[in-house]
Structure formats: structure tokens, C-alpha cells
C-alpha positions as CSV (number, residue, x, y, z in Angstrom):
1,X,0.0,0.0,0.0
2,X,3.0,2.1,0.5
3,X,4.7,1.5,-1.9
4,X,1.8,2.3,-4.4
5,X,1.3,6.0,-2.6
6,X,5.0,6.9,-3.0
7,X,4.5,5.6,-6.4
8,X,1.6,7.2,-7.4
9,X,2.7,10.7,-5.3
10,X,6.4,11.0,-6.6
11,X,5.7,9.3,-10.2
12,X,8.2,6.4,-9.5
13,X,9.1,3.4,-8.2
14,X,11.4,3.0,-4.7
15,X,14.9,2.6,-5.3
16,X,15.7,-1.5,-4.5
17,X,19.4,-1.6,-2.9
18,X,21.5,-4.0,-0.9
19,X,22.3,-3.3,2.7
20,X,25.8,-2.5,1.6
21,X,25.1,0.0,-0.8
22,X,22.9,2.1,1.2
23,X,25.4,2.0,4.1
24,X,28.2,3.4,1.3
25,X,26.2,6.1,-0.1
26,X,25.5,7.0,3.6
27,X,29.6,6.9,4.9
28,X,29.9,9.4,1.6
29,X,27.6,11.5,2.5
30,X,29.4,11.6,6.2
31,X,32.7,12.3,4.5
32,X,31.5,14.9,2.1
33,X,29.2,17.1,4.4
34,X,29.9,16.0,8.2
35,X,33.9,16.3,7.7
36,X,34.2,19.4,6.4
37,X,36.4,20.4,9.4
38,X,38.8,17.7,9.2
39,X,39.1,18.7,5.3
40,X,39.8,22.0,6.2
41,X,42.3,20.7,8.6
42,X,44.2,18.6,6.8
43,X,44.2,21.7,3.8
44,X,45.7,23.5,6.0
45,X,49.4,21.1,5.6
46,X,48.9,21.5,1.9
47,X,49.1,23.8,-0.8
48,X,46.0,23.1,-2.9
49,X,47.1,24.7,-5.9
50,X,49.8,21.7,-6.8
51,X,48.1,18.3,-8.3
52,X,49.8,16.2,-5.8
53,X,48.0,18.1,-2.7
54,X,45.0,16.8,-4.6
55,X,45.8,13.5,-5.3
56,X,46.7,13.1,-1.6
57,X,43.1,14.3,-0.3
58,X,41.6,12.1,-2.5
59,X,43.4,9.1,-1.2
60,X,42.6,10.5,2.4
61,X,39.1,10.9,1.2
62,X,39.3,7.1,0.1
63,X,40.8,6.4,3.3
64,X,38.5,8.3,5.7
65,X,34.9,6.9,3.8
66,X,36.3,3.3,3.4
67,X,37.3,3.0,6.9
68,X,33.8,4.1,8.4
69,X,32.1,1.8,5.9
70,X,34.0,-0.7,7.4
71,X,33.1,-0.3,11.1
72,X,29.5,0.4,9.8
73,X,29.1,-2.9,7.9
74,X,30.0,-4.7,11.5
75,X,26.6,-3.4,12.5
76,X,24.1,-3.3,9.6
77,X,21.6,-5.9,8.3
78,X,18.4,-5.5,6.3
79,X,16.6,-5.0,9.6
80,X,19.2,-2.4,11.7
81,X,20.6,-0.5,8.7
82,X,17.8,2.1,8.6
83,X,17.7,3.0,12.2
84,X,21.5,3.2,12.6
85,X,22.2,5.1,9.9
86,X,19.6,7.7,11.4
87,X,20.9,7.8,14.0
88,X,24.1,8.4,13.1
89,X,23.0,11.0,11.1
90,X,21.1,13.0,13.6
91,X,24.1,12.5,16.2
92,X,27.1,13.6,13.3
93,X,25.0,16.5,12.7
94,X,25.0,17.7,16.1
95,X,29.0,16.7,16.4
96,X,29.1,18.9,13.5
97,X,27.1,21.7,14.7
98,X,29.6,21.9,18.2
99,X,32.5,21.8,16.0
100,X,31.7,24.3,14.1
101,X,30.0,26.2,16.0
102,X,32.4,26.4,19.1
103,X,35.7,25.4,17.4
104,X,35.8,22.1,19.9
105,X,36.8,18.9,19.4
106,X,35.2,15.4,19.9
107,X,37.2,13.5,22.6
108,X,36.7,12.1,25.5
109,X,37.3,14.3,28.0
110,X,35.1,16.7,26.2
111,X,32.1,13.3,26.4
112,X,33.0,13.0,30.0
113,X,32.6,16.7,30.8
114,X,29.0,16.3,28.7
115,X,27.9,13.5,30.2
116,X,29.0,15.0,34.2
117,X,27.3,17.8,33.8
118,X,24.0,18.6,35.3
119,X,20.8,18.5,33.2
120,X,20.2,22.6,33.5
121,X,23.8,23.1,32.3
122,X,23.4,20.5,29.8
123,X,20.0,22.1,28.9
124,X,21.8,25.6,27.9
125,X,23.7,23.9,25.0
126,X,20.6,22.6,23.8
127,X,19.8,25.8,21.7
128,X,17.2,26.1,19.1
129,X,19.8,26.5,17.1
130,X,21.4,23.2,17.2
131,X,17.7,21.6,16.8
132,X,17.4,23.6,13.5
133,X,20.9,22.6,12.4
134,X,20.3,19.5,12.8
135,X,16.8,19.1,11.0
136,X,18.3,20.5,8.5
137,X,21.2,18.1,7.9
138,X,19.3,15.3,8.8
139,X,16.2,15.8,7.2
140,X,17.0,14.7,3.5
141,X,18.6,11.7,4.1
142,X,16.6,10.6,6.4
143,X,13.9,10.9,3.8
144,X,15.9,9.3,1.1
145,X,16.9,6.0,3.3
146,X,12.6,5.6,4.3
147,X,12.3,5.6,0.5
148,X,14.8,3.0,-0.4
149,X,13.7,-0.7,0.0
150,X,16.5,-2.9,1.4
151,X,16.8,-6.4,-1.4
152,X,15.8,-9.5,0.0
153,X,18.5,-12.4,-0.3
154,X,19.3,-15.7,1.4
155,X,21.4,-16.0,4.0
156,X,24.4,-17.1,2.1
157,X,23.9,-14.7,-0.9
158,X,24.3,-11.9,2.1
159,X,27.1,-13.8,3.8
160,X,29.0,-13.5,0.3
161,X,27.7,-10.2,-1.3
162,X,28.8,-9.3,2.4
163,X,32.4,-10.5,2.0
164,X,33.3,-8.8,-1.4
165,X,32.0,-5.9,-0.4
166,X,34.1,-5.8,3.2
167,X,37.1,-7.1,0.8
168,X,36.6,-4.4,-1.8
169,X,36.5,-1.9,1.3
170,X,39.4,-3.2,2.6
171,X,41.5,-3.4,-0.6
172,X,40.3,0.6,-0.9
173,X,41.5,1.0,2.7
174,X,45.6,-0.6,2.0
175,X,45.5,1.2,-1.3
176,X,44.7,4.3,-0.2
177,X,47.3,4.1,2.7
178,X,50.4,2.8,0.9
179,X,49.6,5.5,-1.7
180,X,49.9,8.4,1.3
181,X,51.7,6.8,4.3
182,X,54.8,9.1,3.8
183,X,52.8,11.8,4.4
184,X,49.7,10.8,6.4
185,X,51.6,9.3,9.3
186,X,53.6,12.3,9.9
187,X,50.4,14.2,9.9
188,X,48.5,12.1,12.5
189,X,50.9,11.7,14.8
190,X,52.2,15.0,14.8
191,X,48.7,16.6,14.9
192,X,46.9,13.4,17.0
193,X,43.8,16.2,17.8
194,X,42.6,15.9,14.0
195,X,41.4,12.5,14.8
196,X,38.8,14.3,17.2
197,X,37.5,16.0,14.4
198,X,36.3,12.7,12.2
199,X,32.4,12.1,12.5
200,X,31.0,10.6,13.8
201,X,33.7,8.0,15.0
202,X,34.6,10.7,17.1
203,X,31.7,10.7,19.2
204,X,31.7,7.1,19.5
205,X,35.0,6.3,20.4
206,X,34.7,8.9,23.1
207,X,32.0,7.8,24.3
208,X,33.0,4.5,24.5
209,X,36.1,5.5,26.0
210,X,34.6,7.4,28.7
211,X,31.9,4.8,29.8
212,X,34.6,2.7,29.8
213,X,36.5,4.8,32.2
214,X,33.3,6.0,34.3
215,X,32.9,2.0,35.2
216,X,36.7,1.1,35.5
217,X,37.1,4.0,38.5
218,X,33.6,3.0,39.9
219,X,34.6,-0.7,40.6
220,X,38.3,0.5,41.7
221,X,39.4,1.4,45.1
222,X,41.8,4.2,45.5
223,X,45.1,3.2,46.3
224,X,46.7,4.8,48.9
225,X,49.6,7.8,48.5
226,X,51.7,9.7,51.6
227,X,51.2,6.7,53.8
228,X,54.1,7.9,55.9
229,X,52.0,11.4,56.4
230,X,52.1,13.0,60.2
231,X,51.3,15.7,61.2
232,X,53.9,18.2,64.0
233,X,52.4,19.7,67.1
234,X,51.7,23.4,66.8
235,X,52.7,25.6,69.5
236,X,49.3,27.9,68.2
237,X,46.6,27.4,70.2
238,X,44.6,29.4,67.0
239,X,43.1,26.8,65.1
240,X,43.6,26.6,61.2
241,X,40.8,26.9,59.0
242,X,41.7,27.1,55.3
243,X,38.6,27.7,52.7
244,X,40.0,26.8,49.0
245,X,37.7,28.0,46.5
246,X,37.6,26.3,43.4
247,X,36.4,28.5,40.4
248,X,34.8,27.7,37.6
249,X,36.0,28.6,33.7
250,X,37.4,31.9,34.9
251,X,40.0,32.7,32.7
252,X,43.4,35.2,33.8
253,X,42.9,37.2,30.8
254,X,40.1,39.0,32.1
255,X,41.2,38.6,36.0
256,X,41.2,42.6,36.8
257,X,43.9,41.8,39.3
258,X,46.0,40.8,36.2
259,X,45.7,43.9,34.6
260,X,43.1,43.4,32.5
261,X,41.8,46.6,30.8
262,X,38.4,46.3,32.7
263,X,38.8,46.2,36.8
264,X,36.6,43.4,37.5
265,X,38.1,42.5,40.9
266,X,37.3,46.0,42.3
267,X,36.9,44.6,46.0
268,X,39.7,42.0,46.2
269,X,41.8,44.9,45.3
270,X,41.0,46.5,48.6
271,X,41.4,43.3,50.4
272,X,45.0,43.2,48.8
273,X,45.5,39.2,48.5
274,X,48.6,37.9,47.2
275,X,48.0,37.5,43.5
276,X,49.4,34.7,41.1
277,X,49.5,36.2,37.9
278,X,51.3,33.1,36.0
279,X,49.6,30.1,36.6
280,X,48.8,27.1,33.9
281,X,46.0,24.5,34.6
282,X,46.2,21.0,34.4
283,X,43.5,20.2,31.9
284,X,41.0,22.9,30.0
285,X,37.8,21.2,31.5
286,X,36.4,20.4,34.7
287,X,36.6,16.3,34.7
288,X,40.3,16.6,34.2
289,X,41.3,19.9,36.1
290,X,40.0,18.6,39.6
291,X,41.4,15.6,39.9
292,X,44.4,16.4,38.7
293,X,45.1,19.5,41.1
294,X,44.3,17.5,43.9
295,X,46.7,14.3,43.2
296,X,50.5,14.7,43.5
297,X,51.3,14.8,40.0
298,X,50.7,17.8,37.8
299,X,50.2,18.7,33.8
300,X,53.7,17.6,33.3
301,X,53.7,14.5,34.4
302,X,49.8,13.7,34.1
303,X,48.6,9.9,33.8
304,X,45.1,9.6,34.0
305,X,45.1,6.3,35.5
306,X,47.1,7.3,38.2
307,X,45.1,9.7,39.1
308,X,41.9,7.9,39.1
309,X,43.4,4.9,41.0
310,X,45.1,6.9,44.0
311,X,43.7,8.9,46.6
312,X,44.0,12.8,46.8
313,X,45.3,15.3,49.1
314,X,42.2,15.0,50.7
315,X,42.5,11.9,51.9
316,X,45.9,12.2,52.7
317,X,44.7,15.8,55.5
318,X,42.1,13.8,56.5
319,X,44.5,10.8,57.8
320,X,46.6,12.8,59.7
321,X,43.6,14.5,61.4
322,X,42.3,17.7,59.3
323,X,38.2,18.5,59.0
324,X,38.1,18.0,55.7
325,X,34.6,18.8,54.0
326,X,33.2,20.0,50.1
327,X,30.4,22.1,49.7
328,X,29.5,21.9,45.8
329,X,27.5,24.6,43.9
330,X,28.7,22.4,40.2
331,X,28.2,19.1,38.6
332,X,30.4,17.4,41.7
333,X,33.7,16.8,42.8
334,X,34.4,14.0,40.0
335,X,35.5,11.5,42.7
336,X,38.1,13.7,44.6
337,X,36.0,13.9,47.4
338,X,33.9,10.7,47.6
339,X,35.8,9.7,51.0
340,X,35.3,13.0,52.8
341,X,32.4,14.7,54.1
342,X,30.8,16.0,51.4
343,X,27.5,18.2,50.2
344,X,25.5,20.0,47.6
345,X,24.0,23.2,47.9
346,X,20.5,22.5,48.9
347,X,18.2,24.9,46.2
348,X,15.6,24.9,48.9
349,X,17.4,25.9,51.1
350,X,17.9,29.3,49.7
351,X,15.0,30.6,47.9
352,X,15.9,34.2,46.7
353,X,19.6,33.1,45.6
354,X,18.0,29.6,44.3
355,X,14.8,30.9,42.2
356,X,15.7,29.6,39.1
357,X,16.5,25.9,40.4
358,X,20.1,26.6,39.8
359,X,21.8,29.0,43.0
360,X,24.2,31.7,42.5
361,X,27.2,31.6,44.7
362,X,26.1,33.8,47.0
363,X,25.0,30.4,48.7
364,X,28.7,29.5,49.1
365,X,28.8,32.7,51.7
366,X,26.0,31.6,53.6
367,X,27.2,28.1,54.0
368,X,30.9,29.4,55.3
369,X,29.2,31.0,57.7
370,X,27.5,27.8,58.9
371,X,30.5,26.1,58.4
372,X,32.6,28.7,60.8
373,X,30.0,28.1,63.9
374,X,30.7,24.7,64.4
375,X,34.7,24.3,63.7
376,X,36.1,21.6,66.2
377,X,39.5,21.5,64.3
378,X,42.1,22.4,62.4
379,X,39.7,22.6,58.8
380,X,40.2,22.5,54.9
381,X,36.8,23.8,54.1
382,X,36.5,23.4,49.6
383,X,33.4,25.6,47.6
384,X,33.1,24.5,44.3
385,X,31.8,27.5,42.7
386,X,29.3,27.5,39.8
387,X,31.1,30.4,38.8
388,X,31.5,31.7,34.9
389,X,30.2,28.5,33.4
390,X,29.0,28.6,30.1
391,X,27.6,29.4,27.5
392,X,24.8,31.5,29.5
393,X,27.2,33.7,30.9
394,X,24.3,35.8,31.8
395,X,22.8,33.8,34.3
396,X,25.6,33.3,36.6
397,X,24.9,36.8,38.1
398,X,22.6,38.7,39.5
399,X,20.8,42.2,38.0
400,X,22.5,44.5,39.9
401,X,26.2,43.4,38.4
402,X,25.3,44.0,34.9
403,X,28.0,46.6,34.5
404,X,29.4,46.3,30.9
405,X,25.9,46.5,28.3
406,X,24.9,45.2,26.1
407,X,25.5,41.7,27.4
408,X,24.8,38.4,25.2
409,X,21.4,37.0,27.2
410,X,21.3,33.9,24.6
411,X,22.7,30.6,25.7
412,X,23.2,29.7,21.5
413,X,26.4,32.6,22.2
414,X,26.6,32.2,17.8
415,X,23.7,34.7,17.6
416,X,25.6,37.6,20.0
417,X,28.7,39.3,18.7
418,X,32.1,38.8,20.4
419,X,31.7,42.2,22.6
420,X,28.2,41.0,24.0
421,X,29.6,37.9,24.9
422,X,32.5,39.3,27.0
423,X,30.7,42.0,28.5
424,X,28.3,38.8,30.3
425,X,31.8,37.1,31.1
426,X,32.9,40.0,32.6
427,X,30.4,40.8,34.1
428,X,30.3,37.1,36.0
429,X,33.9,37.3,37.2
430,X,32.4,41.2,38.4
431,X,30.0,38.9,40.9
432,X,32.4,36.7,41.5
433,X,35.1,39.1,43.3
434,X,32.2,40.1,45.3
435,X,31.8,36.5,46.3
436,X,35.2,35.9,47.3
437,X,35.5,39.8,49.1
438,X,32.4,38.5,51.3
439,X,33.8,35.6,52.2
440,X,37.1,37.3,53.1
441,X,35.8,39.2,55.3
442,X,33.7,36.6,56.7
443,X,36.7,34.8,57.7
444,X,38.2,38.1,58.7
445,X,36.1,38.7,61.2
446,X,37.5,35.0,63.2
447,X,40.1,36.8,65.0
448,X,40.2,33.1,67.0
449,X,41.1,31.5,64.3
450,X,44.4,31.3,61.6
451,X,42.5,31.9,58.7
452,X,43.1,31.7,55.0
453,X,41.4,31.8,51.7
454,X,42.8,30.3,48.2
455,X,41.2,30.6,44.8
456,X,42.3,29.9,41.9
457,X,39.7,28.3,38.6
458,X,39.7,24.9,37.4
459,X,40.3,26.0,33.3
460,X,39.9,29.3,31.1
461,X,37.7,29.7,28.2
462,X,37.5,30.9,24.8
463,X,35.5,33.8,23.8
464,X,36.0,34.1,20.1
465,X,39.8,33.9,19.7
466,X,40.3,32.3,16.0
467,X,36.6,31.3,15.8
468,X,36.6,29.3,19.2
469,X,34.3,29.5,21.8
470,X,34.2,27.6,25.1
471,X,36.8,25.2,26.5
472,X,37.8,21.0,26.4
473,X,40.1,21.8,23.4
474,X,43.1,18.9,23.8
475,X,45.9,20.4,26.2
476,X,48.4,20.1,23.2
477,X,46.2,22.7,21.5
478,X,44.7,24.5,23.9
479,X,45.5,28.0,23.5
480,X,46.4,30.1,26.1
481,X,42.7,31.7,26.9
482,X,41.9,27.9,28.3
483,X,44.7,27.1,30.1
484,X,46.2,30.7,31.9
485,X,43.7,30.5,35.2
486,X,43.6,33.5,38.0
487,X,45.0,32.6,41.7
488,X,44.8,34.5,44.5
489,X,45.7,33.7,48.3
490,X,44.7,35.5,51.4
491,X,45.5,35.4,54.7
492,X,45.5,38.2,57.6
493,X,48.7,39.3,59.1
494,X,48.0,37.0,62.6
495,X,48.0,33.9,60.6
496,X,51.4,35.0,58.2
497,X,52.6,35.5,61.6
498,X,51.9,32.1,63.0
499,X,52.9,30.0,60.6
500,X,56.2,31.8,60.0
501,X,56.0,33.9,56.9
502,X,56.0,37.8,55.9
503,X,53.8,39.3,53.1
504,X,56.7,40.8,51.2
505,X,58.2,37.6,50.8
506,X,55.0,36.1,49.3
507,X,54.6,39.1,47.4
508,X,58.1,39.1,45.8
509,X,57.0,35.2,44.8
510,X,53.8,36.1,43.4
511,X,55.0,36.4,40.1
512,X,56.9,33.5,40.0
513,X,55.2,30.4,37.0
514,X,53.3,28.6,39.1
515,X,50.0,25.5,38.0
516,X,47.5,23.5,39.5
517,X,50.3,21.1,40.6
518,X,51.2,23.4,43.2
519,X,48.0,22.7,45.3
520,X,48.8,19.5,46.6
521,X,52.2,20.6,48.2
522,X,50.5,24.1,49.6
523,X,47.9,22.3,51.7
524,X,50.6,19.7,53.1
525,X,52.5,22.9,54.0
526,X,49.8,24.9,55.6
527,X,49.1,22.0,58.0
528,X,52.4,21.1,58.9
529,X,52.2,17.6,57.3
530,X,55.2,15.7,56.9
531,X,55.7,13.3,54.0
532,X,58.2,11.7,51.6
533,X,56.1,12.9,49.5
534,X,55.8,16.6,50.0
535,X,57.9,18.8,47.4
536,X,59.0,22.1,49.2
537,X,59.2,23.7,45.9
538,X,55.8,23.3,44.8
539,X,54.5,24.8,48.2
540,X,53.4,28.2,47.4
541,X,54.6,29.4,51.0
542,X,58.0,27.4,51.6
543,X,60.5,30.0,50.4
544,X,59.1,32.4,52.7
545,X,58.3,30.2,55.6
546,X,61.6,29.1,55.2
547,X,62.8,33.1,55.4
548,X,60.6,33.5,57.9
């Protein structure tokens, strides 16, 4: 019945193909319209006015369409190959519309920081302009696979048919890469981030790869480091409290307290913390920044594994006898602090700061204030802030700190120009020094306690530099705007006193290249833990308590 309406309605009969033919004509069409980044940057090693550059794309194009249709034919029968291909059609037009609409790239640390993130911050990506992108791609070849019928054949015909075409594929596949390897493995393995631009095998991969990795640290127990840690009695009868506040995609470029053109840290500047104006982060996204600042290896020497198999500082203070507890105002603490106390801001707890369903920090205050009542201990107090996440820049502050108009009030950032967009940003890390000036001075006011107050953000972002937007670009391509994060550490003159060191010596340092690495050593220092494992000269205070 049908088959007679679509013939009657169109004038002709459906196209009869084999399973293989429609799952070629769709890995062309992935090639030829989802690819057109990788195209562009594998052009870019090339000068496409020569023959040869020519003859070399077209063997990568070869290459690149043979090997999907490879994978593909794994999966597709007369029954699945209509559904799959949909679907990966709708999903490599969304991978297509992130690349090109953010200048990101597919891998899976960008999957993992996706798939960890809340559903409201997950929501703001999903723009009505993505939907419409999408349809669009999708729409037509959609269409065009319902209207082909998929030939009937025995099981052996499509065992064999089956065969010569994986063969053919395959034969396609060694051709093509004998006739470029000179030149094609220099290029991958110089460049390894252009694989994250393929679709949609990069989506897959990463994904696979990060479910893999979510399970594999879920069924693992932490292994433990410092297991030699003690800590030295202090002749203070203050006890320590230090609050670390972790910010969120704040980026040093627009850090007032940097210089920036615009003062955006107008009350931290009258609080006069010691300011870190050269520091590098350990990953460009959240899921790789926090753990990695909190374990005892840095950027330089970063193995995931390790880091997902070992315990953190945290576990290592709270051995030796430190309050240790994380307040979260983010998508979580990505396993750092599953063995300490732990919380997330409570929305109903806070109404007016909360009325949206997602709170601004201002919560964070409110909660160190209950947190300061009841301190038994020395503490290591951590606020994860929600900070300048994006892309709704916008909605990270309140009305009253919309300073720099107009401002880019559209989570799809592609429809505001560049100035919009940073005047929202600024105008996030504006509410942010409030944040941190209120909770100075709520520690301030302790004059029983050695008090302290570190903050420095987990990764930068990109506002438009060279097209990109956002952050997760891989580390060995990150540029600076994602990976150059503000620090700033306060701490009242009683408490330099007690624990040996002077402000002039910490400011004379302040300059110095510090990173996230750093952290782990700081902390042991602040509490007077000894180790093996503690590295004077990543503790941000050991020169001058040393002087001191």
C-alpha cells in the first residue's frame, strides 16, 4: 500500500538496494558534508594549488569513507541499517554543529565533561539552534533512506555479497594508505587532535572510552599515597581553618587583578590578596582539572590512570587529622572527594539566591558562615563554585552586576557578537570578586582562628579567539585563553605571623610560573604535614616560611 502511494505521489518506483550499498552512499555523505572540518584541517598542511595536494586528499578521502564503511558494515543488516544510519545521522550532525559552531573537538574528556554535567547546564547547550541545524542536515537523508527498499536475499547470498564488499572496502582501505603513508603518518601523529575532528567515530570512540573509564574508577578502590603522612604539634593554640575555593572557567585574561583593561576584581583589590599572575591549569575542562590539582602529580607528568586509581590530598589531610569537608555549587567533585564529608548546595534551602533551580554563589557565603559556627579542628573547608560556566554567561549573576551593556542574554552565544559575549563574562567574574571579598571578610572577622582563603579556577575559556568558543580543546592545543587561570591567596597578618612567613616575601614570589600542581604541596605545607612525598618547591609558601 506504501509503496503504491509513493508511487503514485512521486511518479516512481522506490529505489531497490543491498544493505551495503545504502550504508556506502551514507559513509559518503558523512565524508563529504559532516567532515568538512577535518578537510579544512588537513588543507591547511597543503598547498591546494599543486596536483599532488590533490591526489593526496583524494586518497585520504578514500581512506577516511572506506574505513567508516568498514566499522559500519559490522553493525548493519536488512533489519538495523535504517535505524543506525539515522541515527548516526542525527548524532554527526550535532557533532558537527559543536565543531563548528564552538571550534571544539570530539574526545573524550570533552564526552565526559557532557555526560557530568548537570541536566540545566546540559539544557543551555541545547539551543534552538542546534535543533534547527540539525533538522536540517538530517532531514533529507533521512527521507531518502525511508524511500529505499532494502533487497531480500538468502542467508548465504548476504554472507557472500557481504564478503566482497568488506574485501573491496578493505583493498580501498591498503591502497589508499600505501599510496599516502609518507605523508599521512607524519600528519596524525604530529597533529593526533585531528582525529577528534572525524564524525561521527569521534563521538563514538569517546564515548566508549569514557563509559569505559566512568565504570573502571567505579569498581576500583583508591590506592593509597603519603602513607608515611604525620602531622607536628603546633605551638598555636589558633586553630587553622583554610577555605580553597575552586572557580569555575574563569580565565586570567580578564582577571582585573592581572591587569586586565576592565577592573573586575574591584573589591579583592581592597582586600589586597597575594596575587598569582602566571599560573597554567592541568586540563581545559572540569573532569580533568580537579582531579588532577588535587593528586600529587601535575600537567607535566599527568597519567590519568594514576590519578583515578590513587587517593587525593584530601584523603591524605584527613588521615593525619584535618576537618576536611566539600560544599559543591557544580556538577560534583568527580570522585576527589567521595571519601570526605561532602554536600551540595540544597536549592531549597535558599529561595531568593536559588529561584531559578540553579543558585548563585552567593550560597557559598551563607554556607561558610555555617560552616565557621561549628569548627572543632584544624579545617580544609573546599566551595566548588558555579562560577563563569557557560555558555549562559548571563545567568551566573545577579541584575544588579550588569555593568558592561549590552551583554549576550542567549545561551546559543553564535547569535551575539564577540563584545556582548565578553561583556556577560565580565560581568560574571564582576560577581564573582564580590563572592570571594564577602567571604574574606567573613573569615576576617574569626580573629580566633588562623585563617586563610585560596582561589584559583579549574580552566579558562575561549570567547571568540580564531573562531573558538568555550573550553575542552586537547591540552596540546589548547591555547592560552583555556589554560592561563587567575589565583589569588589571602590570609590576615596574625595567621602569616603564625605560621612563620611575611607578606613581602609572598609578594616578591607572586610572580613567580606557578600551576595546579602546586595545590597538593600548599595544603601539606599549611598543615604542617610531613611526608616523603611533600615537594618544598611546589609549596606556594615554603621560600618564605623558610625566610621566615
Amino acid at each position: 500500500m506504501l509503496k503504491n502511494f509513493i508511487s503514485m505521489f512521486f511518479g516512481f518506483n522506490r529505489p531497490v538496494m543491498r544493505v551495503e550499498t545504502v550504508t556506502l552512499l551514507a559513509s559518503l555523505y558523512f565524508s563529504l558534508v559532516f567532515n568538512g572540518p577535518f578537510w579544512k584541517a588537513v588543507s591547511e598542511f597543503y598547498d591546494l594549488s599543486s596536483g599532488y595536494a590533490w591526489v593526496v586528499m583524494s586518497a585520504y578521502f578514500v581512506m577516511l569513507t572506506t574505513l567508516q564503511y568498514l566499522v559500519f558494515l559490522f553493525f548493519v543488516n536488512r533489519y538495523t541499517v535504517k535505524p543506525i544510519l539515522s541515527l548516526l545521522t542525527i548524532l554527526s550532525a550535532g557533532v558537527f554543529y559543536f565543531i563548528t559552531h564552538y571550534g571544539v573537538y570530539i574526545d573524550s574528556d570533552m564526552v565526559t565533561n557532557v555526560l557530568e554535567t548537570d541536566p540545566r547546564e546540559a539544557g543551555e547547550i541545547l539551543t534552538p539552534g542546534l535543533v534547527v541545524n540539525v533538522v536540517v542536515a538530517s532531514i533529507v537523508p533521512i527521507a531518502l533512506l525511508c524511500l529505499v527498499r532494502v533487497r531480500r536475499s538468502t542467508l548465504l547470498k548476504a554472507v557472500v555479497w557481504r564478503m566482497v564488499f568488506m574485501a573491496s572496502a578493505l583493498i580501498c582501505v591498503t591502497s589508499a594508505l600505501m599510496m599516502t603513508f609518507h605523508s599521512f603518518s607524519p600528519l596524525m601523529r604530529n597533529n593526533p587532535e585531528m582525529r577528534y575532528l572525524v564524525t561521527p567515530g569521534n563521538a563514538i570512540v569517546s564515548t566508549i572510552e569514557s563509559v569505559s573509564d566512568h565504570f573502571r574508577k567505579s569498581d576500583s578502590l583508591r590506592l593509597p599515597i603519603a602513607e608515611d603522612a604525620t602531622r607536628e604539634e603546633s605551638a598555636h593554640t589558633r586553630r587553622k581553618v583554610f577555605l580553597l575555593v575552586l572557580g569555575e572557567t574563569v580565565r586570567a585574561q580578564n582577571w582585573g587583578l592581572n591587569g586586565y583593561g576592565r577592573q573586575t576584581t574591584p573589591q579583592l583589590v581592597s582586600r589586597a590578596p597575594f596575587n598569582y599572575s602566571s599560573v597554567t591549569s592541568c586540563g581545559t575542562s572540569t573532569a580533568v582539572s580537579v582531579p588532577c590539582m588535587f593528586s600529587p602529580i601535575g600537567r607535566n607528568n599527568y597519567d590519568k590512570g594514576y590519578i583515578e586509581s590513587h587517593e587525593s590530598v584530601l584523603d591524605v589531610l584527613s588521615r593525619v587529622g584535618v576537618d576536611v569537608q566539600w560544599i559543591d555549587n557544580q556538577s560534583g567533585c568527580k570522585g576527589v572527594c567521595d571519601r570526605v564529608p561532602h554536600a551540595k548546595v540544597v536549592a531549597s534551602d535558599y529561595p531568593e539566591e536559588c529561584s531559578t533551580g540553579r543558585c548563585m554563589d552567593a550560597v557559598l557565603v551563607s554556607e561558610l558562615e555555617r560552616a565557621l559556627t561549628d569548627v572543632k579542628g584544624d579545617s580544609l573547608i573546599v566551595f566548588h563554585e558555579l562560577g563563569n560556566h557557560g555558555p549562559a554567561y548571563y545567568a551566573r549573576y545577579p541584575g544588579n552586576f550588569r555593568k558592561w551593556l549590552p551583554e549576550c542574554r542567549n545561551e546559543d552565544i553564535g547569535q551575539c557578537n564577540d563584545e556582548d559575549i565578553i561583556n556577560a563574562y565580565d560581568n560574571a567574574v564582576l560577581y564573582n570578586d564580590s563572592i570571594l571579598s564577602r567571604a574574606i571578610d567573613e573569615l576576617a572577622a574569626r580573629k580566633n582562628l588562623d585563617v586563610s582563603l585560596l582561589y584559583v579556577s579549574d580552566h579558562g575559556e575561549s570567547l571568540g579567539e580564531a573562531g573558538v568558543y568555550l573550553h575542552g580543546l586537547p591540552y596540546i592545543i589548547a591555547p592560552d585563553e583555556q589554560t592561563h587561570v587567575p589565583m589569588i591567596w589571602w590570609m590576615p597578618e596574625r595567621t602569616m605571623q603564625d605560621i612563620g612567613i611575611t607578606a613581602q616575601c609572598m609578594q616578591q614570589h607572586s610572580d613567580d610560573a606557578v600551576s595546579h600542581a602546586y595545590l597538593f604541596d600548599t595544603l601539606l605545607g599549611f598543615f604542617d604535614v610531613r611526608t616523603s612525598s611533600y615537594r618544598p618547591d611546589q609549596d606556594l609558601a615554603a621560600a618564605c616560611r623558610q625566610m621566615g
